[in-house]
C-alpha positions as CSV (number, residue, x, y, z in Angstrom):
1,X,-8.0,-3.4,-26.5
2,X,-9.4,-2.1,-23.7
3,X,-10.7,1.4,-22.9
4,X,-12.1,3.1,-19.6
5,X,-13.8,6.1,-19.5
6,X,-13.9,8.2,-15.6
7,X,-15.9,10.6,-15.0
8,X,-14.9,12.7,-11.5
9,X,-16.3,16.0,-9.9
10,X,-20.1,17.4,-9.9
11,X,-21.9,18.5,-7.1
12,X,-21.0,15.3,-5.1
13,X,-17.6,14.7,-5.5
14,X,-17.3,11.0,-6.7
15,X,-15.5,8.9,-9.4
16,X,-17.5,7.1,-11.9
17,X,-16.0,4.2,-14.5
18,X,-17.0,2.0,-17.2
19,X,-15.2,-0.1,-19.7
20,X,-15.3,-0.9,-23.4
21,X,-13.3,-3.9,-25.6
22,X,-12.8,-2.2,-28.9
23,X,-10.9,-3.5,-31.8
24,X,-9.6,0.2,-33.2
25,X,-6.1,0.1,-34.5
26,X,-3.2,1.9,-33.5
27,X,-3.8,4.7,-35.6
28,X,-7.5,5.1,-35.2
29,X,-6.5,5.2,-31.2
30,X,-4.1,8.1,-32.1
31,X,-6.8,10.1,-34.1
32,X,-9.0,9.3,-31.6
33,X,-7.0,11.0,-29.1
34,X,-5.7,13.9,-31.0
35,X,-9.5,14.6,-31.4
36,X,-11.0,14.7,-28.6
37,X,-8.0,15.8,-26.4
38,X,-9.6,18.3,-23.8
39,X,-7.2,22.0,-24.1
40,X,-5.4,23.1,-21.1
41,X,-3.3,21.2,-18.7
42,X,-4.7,21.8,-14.8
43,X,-8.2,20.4,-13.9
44,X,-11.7,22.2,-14.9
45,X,-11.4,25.7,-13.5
46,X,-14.9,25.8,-12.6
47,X,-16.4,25.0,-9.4
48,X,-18.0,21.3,-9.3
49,X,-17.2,21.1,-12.6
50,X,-17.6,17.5,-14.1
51,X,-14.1,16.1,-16.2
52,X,-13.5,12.7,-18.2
53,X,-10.9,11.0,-18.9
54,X,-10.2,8.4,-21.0
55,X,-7.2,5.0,-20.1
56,X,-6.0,3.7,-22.5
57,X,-2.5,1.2,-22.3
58,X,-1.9,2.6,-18.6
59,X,-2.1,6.4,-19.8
60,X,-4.7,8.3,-19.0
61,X,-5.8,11.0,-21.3
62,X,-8.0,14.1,-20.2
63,X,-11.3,14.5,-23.1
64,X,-13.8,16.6,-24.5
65,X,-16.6,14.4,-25.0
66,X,-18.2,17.7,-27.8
67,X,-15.0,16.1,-29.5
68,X,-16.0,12.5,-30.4
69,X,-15.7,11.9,-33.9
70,X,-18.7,10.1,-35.3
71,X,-17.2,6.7,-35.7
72,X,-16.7,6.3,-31.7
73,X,-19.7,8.7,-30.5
74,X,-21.7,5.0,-30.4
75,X,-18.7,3.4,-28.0
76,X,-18.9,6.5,-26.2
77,X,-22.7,6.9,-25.5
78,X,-22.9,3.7,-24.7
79,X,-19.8,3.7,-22.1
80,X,-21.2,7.4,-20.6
81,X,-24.8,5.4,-20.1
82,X,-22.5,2.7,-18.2
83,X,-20.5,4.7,-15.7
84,X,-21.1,3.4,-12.4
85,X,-19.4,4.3,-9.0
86,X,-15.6,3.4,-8.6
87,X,-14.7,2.4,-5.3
88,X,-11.4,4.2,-3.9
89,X,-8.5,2.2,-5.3
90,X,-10.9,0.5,-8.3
């Protein structure tokens, strides 16, 4: 399956993406999610503060990256050292 992780906001205001083929299960997506799901509903209260998000099947899920559970902290470092400037629309 295929996951994205965005990271928007900072100083500069820009949207940065990269994406990951992983072969978790259903369940292990769940966990996944249910552990690293960010508290609070609005956006980052603080001024230029930086927010991820992960997509996953169309949804889009905000995250707390301290979250990551050790068996996806690899996917993750390795998708955060890939993020590169989205393009509006992409």
């Amino acid at each position: 399956m295929l996951i994205t992780l965005s990271r928007t906001g900072g100083i500069i205001p820009i949207t940065k993406k990269a994406d990951a083929e992983v072969d978790w299960t259903h369940n292990q997506m769940e966990e996944l999610l249910k552990a690293i799901k960010k508290e609070g509903e609005g956006p980052d209260e603080q001024r230029d503060a930086t927010s991820y998000e992960l997509q996953y099947k169309g949804e889009t899920f905000p995250v707390n990256l301290e979250k990551v559970p050790d068996l996806y902290k690899k996917t993750f470092d390795n998708l955060k050292e890939d993020l590169k400037i989205s393009k509006p629309g992409g």
